[in-house]
C-alpha positions as CSV (number, residue, x, y, z in Angstrom):
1,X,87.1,82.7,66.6
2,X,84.4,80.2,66.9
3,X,82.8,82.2,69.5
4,X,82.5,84.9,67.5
5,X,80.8,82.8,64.7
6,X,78.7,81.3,67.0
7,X,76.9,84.7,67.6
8,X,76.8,85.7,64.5
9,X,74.8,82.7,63.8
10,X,73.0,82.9,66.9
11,X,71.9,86.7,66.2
12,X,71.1,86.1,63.0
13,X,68.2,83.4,64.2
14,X,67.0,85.9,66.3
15,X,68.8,84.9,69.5
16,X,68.4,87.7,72.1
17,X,70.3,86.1,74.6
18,X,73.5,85.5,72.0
19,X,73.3,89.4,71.3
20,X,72.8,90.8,74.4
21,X,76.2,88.3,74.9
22,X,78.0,90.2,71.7
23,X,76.5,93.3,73.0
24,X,78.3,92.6,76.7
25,X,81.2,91.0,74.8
26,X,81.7,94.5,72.4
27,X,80.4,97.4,73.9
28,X,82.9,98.4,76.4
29,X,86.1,98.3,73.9
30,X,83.9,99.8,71.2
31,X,82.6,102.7,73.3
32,X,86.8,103.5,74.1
33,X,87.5,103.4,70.8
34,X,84.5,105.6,69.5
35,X,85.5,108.2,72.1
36,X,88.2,108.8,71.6
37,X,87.1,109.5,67.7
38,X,84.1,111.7,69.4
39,X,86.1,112.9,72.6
40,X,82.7,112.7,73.9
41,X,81.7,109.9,76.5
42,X,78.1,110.3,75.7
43,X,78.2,110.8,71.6
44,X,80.2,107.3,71.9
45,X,77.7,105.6,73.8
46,X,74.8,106.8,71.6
47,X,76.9,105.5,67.9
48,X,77.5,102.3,69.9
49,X,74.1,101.6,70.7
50,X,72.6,102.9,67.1
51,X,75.3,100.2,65.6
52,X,73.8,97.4,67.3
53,X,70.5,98.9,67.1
54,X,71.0,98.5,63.8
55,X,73.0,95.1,64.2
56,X,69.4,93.9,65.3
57,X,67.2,95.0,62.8
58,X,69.5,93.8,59.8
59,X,70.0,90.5,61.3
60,X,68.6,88.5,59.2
61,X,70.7,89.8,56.0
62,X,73.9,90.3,58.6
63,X,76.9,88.9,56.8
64,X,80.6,89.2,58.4
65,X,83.1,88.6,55.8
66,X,86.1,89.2,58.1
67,X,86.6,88.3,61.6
68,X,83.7,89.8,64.0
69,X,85.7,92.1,66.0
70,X,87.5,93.7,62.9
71,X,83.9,94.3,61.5
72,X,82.4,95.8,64.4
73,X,85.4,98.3,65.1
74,X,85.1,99.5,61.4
75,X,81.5,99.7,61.6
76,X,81.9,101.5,64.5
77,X,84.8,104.2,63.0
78,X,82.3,104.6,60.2
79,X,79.7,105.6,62.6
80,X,82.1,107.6,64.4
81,X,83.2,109.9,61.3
82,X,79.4,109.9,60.3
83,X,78.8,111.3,63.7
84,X,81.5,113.7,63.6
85,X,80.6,115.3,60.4
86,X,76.7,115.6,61.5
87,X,78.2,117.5,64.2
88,X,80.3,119.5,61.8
89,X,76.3,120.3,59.8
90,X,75.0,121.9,63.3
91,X,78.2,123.3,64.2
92,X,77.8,125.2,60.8
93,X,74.2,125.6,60.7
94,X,74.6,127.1,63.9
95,X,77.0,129.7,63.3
96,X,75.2,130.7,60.0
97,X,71.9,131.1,62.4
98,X,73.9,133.1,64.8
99,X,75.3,135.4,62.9
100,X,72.6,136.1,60.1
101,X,69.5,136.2,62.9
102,X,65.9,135.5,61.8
103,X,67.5,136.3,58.4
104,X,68.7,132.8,58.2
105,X,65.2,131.5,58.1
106,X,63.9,133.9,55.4
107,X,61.8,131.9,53.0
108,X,64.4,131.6,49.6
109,X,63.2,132.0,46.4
110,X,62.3,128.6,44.9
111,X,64.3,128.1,41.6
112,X,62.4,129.0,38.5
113,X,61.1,126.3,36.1
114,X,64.0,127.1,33.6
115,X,66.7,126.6,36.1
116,X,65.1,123.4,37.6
117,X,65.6,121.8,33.7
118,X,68.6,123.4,33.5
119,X,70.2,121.5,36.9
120,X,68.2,118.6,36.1
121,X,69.9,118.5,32.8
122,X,73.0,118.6,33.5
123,X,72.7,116.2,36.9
124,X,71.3,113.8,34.2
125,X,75.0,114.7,31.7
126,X,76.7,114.1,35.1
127,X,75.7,110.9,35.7
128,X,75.8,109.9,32.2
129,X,79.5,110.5,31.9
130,X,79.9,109.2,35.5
131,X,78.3,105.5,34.0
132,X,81.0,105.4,31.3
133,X,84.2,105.9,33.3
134,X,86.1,102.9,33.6
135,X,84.6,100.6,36.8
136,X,86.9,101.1,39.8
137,X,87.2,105.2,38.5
138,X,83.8,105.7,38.3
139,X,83.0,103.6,42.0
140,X,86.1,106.2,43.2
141,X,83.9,108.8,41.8
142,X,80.6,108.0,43.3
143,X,81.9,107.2,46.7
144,X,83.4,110.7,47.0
145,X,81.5,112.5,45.6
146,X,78.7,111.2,46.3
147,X,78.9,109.4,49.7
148,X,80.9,112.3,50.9
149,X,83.8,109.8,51.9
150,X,87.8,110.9,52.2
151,X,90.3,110.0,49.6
152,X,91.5,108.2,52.5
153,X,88.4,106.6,53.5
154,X,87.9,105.6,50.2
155,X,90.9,103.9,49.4
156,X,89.8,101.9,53.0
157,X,86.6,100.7,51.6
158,X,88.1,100.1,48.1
159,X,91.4,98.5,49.1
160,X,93.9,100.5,47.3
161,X,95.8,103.3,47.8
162,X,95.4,107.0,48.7
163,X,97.4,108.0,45.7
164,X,95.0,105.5,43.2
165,X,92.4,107.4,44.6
166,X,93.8,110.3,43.9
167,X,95.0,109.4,40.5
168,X,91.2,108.1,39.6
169,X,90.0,110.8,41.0
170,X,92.0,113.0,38.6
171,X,90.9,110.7,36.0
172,X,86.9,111.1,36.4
173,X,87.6,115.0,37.1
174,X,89.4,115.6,33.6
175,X,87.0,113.8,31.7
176,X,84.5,115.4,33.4
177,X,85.9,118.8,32.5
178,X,86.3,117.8,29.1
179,X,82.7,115.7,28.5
180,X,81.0,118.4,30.4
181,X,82.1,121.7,28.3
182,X,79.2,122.5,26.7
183,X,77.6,123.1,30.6
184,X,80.7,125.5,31.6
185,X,80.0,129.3,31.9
């Protein structure tokens, strides 16, 4: 929509005026739609104002590949699910702190200089087998494991199917297993 393009370009000159427009233009539809991710009015007000926060600051690299309202939905689920699993962390930590007391915030025993090597060694084998997986396994790889993203999310961002992903996924875990032996108890 040439509208749309317009305040892209707009925005990405620096235009207030053109993004408090988008903003106007976007936020009501975007805030439904995060809620009813969030089922929370106020959690879906907050991720739509940190995505155009955001919108702002990286306007001047902004680029929208696909039409604008298909980019700021998706930016906006993404947002959503980050949300969701940050509440998910103090939903946890919460519970742990609950039920273990002052226990919870016991000072732990810092790992000893052996075992620091040791995990540094083998994060270093990790990533060394991870680098010679073939291109679209190895991205599979990384943005699960790494970026803590669904198989389903993944095969979103990737274009492709759930069951690639899972297939790659099975791929990068089995040579993994097999690369990795020396490391396993």
């Amino acid at each position: 929509m040439a509208r749309d393009r317009d305040w892209v370009d707009r925005v990405r000159a620096g235009d207030v005026q053109a993004f408090e427009e988008l903003f106007r233009a976007y936020k009501n539809d975007l805030g439904a739609f995060v809620a009813s991710y969030l089922r929370s009015r106020e959690g879906a007000e907050e991720v739509i104002q940190e995505l155009f926060l955001h919108l702002w600051r990286q306007r001047h690299v902004w680029d929208v590949a696909v039409p604008l309202n298909i980019y700021l939905f998706r930016a906006a689920r993404n947002r959503a699910i980050s949300w969701l699993r940050h509440e998910r962390v103090e939903s946890a930590f919460r519970e742990r702190v609950a039920r273990a007391g002052a226990d919870a915030f016991a000072p732990r025993q810092p790992p000893s200089s052996d075992e620091a090597a040791r995990v540094r060694e083998l994060e270093d084998a990790i990533d060394q087998v991870v680098s010679t997986l073939p291109e679209r396994c190895g991205e599979v790889f990384r943005l699960n494991r790494y970026h803590h993203l669904s198989y389903a999310e993944v095969a979103e961002v990737m274009a492709i199917s759930v069951k690639t992903v899972e297939g790659q996924m099975g791929r990068a875990l089995a040579t993994l297993r097999v690369r990795l032996a020396a490391w396993r108890d």
